[in-house]
N, C-alpha and C positions, 0 to 999 in steps of 0.2 A: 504494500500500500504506500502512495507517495505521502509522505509527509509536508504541511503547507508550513513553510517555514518562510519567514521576514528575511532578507537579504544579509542581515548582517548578523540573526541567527545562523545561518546558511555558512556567512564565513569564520564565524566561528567555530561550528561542526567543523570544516576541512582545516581550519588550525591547530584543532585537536586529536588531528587522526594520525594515528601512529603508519610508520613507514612511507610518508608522504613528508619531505622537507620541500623547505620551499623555493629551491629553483624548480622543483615539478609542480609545485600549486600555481606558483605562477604561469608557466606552460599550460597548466588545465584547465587556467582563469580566460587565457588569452584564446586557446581553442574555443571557448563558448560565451565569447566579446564580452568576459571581462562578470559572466555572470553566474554569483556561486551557485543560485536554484538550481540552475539547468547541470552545471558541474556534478551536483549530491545527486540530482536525478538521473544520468545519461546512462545508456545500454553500456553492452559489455563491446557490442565493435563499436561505438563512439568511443569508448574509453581506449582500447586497443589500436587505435587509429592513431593517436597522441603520438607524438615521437619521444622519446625518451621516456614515457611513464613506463615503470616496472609492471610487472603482470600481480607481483604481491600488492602495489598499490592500488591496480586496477580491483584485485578481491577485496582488497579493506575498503573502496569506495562503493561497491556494490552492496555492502552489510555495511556500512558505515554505523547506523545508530548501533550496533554489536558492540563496538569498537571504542566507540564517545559516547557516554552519557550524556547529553547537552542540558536533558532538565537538572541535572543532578548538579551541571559545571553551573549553571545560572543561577540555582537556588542559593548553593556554596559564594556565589561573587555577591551577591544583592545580601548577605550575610555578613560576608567583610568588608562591606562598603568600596569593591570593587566595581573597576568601568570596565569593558571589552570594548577598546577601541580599534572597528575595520577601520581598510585602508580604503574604503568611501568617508569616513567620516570626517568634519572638518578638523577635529581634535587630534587627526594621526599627524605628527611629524611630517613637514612639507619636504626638507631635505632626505627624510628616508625613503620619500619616492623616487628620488635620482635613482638609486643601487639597482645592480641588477637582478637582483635576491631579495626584497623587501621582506617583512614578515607581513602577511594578508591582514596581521590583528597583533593587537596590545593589550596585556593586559595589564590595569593602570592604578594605580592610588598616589591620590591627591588630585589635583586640580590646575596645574601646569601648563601655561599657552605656550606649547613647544614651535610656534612659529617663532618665538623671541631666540638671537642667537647663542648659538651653545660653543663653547668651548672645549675638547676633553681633555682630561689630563691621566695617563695611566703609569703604571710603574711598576716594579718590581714588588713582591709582598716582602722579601728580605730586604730592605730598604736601608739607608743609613740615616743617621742622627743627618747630615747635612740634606739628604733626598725627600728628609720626612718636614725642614723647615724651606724648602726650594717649593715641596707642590704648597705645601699650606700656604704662604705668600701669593706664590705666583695665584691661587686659588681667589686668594682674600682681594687680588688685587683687579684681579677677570670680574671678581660679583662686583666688586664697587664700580666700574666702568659699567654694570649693566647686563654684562654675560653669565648665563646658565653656565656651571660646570659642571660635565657629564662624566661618569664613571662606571666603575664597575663594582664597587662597595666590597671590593676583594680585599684584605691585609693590606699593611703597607701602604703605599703610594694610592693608591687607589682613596682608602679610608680616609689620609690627610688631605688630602683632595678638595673630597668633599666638608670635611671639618673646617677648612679656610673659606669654602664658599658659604658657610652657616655662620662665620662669627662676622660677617658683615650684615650691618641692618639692611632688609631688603634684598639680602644676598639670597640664591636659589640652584639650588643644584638637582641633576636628576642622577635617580641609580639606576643601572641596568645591569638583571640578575639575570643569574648562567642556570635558573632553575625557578620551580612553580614562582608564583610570586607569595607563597604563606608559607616560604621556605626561610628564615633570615638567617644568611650565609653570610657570613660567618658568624654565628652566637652573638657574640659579647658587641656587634654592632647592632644591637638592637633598637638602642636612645638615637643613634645614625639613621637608622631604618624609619622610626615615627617622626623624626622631624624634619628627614628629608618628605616628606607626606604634607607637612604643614606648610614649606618653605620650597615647594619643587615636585618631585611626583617619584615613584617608585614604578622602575616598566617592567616587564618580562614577555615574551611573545610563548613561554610555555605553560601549558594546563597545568590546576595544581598539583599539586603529587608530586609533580616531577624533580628529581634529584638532576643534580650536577654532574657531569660525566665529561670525558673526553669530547663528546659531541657539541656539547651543550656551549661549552666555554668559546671554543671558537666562534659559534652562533652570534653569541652574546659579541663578542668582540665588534662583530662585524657593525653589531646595531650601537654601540657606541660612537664608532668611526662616523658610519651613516648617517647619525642623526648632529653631527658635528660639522663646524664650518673648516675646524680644524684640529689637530691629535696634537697635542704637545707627552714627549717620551721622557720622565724625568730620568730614573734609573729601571736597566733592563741588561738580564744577561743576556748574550746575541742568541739564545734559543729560548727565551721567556716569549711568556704569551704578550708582551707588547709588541713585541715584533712581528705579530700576527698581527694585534692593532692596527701598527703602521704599517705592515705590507693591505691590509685593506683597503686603508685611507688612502694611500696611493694611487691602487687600483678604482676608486670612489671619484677620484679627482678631489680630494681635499690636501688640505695644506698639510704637511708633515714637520715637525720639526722637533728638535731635542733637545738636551742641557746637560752641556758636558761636565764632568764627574773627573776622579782622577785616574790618569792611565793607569793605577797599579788597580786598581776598585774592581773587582769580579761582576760587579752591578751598575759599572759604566762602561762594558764590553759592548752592549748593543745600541746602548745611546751614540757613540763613538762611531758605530760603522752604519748606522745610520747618516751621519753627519758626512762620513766619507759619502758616501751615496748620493748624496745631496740633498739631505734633508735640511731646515732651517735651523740654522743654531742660533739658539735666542742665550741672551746674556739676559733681559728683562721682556716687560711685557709689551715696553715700546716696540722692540724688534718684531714681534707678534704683528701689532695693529700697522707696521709700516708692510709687513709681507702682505698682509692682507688688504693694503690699501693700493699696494700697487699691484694687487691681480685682480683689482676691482673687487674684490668679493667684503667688503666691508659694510656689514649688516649696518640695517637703521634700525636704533634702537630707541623709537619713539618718544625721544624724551619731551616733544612739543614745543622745540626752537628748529631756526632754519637752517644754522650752519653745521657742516659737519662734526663741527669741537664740540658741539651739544650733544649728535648723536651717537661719537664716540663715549660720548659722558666723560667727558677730559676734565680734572678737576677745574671748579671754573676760572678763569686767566681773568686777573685783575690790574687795575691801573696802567698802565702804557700797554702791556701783553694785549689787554681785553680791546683796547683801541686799534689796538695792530690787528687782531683777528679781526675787528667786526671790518678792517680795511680790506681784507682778503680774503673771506673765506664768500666773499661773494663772488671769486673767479677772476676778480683786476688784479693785475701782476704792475708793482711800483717799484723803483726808483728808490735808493736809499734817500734822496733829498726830497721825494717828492713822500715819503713816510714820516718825513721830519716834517715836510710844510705841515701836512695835515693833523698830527698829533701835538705841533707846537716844540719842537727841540732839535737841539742843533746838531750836527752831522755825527761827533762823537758819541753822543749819548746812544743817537738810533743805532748807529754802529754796532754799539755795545748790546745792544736789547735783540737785534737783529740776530745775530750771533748765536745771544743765548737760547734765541727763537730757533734757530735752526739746529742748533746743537739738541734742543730737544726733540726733534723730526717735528716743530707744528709747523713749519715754514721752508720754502725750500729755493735756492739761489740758483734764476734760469742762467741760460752761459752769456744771455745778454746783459747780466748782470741786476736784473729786477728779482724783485721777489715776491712769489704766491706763494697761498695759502696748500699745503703738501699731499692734505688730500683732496683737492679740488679737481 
C-alpha cells in the first residue's frame, strides 16, 4: 500500500535509510526531478534503471518503512524539541547546497539562520596549551566580527573553538556531530552541547541511535567544510581527520588555510604541509578577511550600515580613521593631499594615518599613488 507522505516526510524517510548514503540519494532525487514521493514510491526497474544505485539499496527502498520507522523518528524529534530540516526548506544551509554530496536533511536544535556567515575552525583533539589558546582567540575574534564558528565538538581544537565563539556576547557557533544528534560526543561536553543550542544550533544529518564510526566522521567533516565560507586548520597530524576537512574544503571551493605551529610539534605536521600546498597561512584574522576579500567571497553581515567596515563588523574606526573610511569606502580613490584637504590636516599627519590605515589592510595604495578603500 503506498503510503501518502508530505514531501519533507518523504525526505526524511530516505535520510534514514540505511545502505543508501548520499551521493546515491542525491542520484535518486535527481532521477525523479528532485522529488522524494515519487523516489519512496518507484518500481523495482525504475529503481534498477538508476546508474550507480546498488541493488541492496534498491531492496531497502522497496521495504523502506521495514527499514525506518518514520512515526517512531518524528515522535522521538517533537520530544527533544528537534527540527528535521530538508534540503527544500529555507532553514537548510545555503552554502551546503554548493557540495556535490549535500545531506537531503538536518537534523537540528536550536534556532540558527545559517544563511549568516560561518567560519570553521578544526584541529587536532591532542592539541597543545599554544593550539588550545590560537583557536579560542582566533574563535572569540570570528564571533565578534559577526561570524558563526562551525565545528565538530570533537576534543581539542575543535571544543576550544567553539568555547571562544561562546564567550563573546552575541557570539554563535554551530556543532556538527559524526553521530544521532541525542548522542553528546564527547560526555563531559555536554554544558558545550546546550549552549551551543541557545547561542547557535546543534546539526547532525544522522537518525538517532546512530553511533560514531569510521563512516560517520568523515560525513561529518564534509558538512563542516560545506556549510563554511572557509576551514581554518589550527593543529593537525598530516593523517588527522583535519586533513580530510581541508582536502574537502578544497574540493568545495572554499578557502583553506592554516597556522603554523612548531617544526618539531607532531601536531603541526599537517598544518605545515598544508601551507606547502598552498593553503593560506594566517598569522591573525586580518589575513582571513583580506583572503576573502580579494576572492570576493566576503559575506554581508547585515549589520545595517553601507560601507563594507560595517559589514565586516570592523571595530568601529574613530576620529581621523572614521573620516578617512567614510572618504572611501564609497569607491573614490584620493590623493594623499586631496585626504588632507578634506579631513582638515596637513600632509605629514595624513601621511602618518594613511600608513597606519594601510598597515592594517583597511586601505590600500593604487600604483598611481591614491588611495581606496581595500575592500571596495
Amino acid at each position: 500500500m503506498e503510503l501518502q507522505l508530505s514531501r519533507k516526510q518523504a525526505f526524511w524517510a530516505l535520510n534514514g535509510l540505511p545502505a543508501i548514503g548520499p551521493v546515491s540519494l542525491n542520484r535518486l532525487l535527481a532521477a525523479f526531478a528532485g522529488d522524494p514521493c515519487r523516489a519512496l514510491n518507484a518500481s523495482r526497474p525504475e529503481l534498477e534503471s538508476i546508474k550507480g544505485l546498488q541493488r541492496k539499496a534498491v531492496d531497502v527502498l522497496l521495504d523502506w518503512s521495514r527499514h525506518f520507522n518514520l512515526g517512531r523518528e518524528m515522535a522521538q524529534a517533537e520530544q527533544r524539541g528537534v527540527d528535521f530540516v530538508s534540503c527544500e526548506d529555507e532553514d537548510y544551509p545555503p552554502l551546503l547546497k554548493e557540495i556535490s554530496d549535500p545531506p537531503i536533511g538536518l537534523y537540528r536544535l536550536g534556532e540558527y539562520d545559517f544563511s549568516k556567515p560561518s567560519i570553521a575552525i578544526v584541529g587536532t583533539r591532542h592539541c597543545t596549551l599554544y593550539g588550545q589558546s590560537v583557536a579560542r582567540s582566533f574563535a572569540r575574534e570570528l564571533a565578534q566580527l559577526g561570524f558563526c564558528v562551525t565545528s565538530g565538538m570533537a576534543r581539542g581544537i575543535d571544543t576550544f573553538a567553539h568555547k571562544g565563539a561562546l564567550e563573546v556576547e552575541g557570539g554563535s557557533t554551530v556543532c556538527v556531530f559524526g553521530c544521532g544528534i541525542d548522542i553528546v560526543y564527547p560526555p563531559e561536553n555536554v554544558d558545550l552541547f546546550r549552549e551551543a543550542q541557545r547561542n547557535g544550533a546543534v546539526v547532525s544529518e544522522f537518525p538517532f541511535g546512530r553511533r560514531a564510526d569510521r563512516q560517520t566522521f568523515p560525513m561529518r567533516n564534509r558538512v563542516v567544510s560545506g556549510m563554511s565560507h572557509a576551514v581554518i586548520v589550527v593543529e593537525s597530524d598530516d593523517a588527522g581527520g583535519s586533513m580530510i576537512t581541508a582536502r574537502f574544503a578544497g574540493e568545495q571551493g572554499r578557502v583553506v588555510c592554516a597556522i603554523p605551529g612548531r617544526i618539531d610539534q607532531k601536531s603541526s605536521k599537517g598544518s605545515h604541509q598544508l601551507i606547502r600546498d598552498g593553503a593560506v597561512l594566517l598569522r591573525s584574522v586580518d589575513d582571513l578577511l583580506e583572503e576573502l576579500a580579494h576572492l570576493q567571497l566576503v559575506p554581508d553581515l547585515e549589520t545595517g550600515e553601507s560601507s563594507l567596515e560595517a559589514e565586516l563588523r570592523l571595530p568601529p574606526l574613530q576620529g581621523d580613521e572614521g573620516r578617512v573610511a567614510k572618504l572611501l569606502a564609497g569607491g573614490e580613490a584620493l590623493a594623499l593631499e586631496d585626504v588632507g584637504e578634506r579631513i582638515g590636516k596637513d600632509v605629514s599627519e595624513v601621511s602618518v594615518l594613511l600608513m597606519t590605515m594601510e598597515l592594517n589592510g583597511l586601505i590600500a595604495k593604487r600604483l598611481d599613488g591614491r588611495f581606496e578603500w581595500a575592500f571596495s
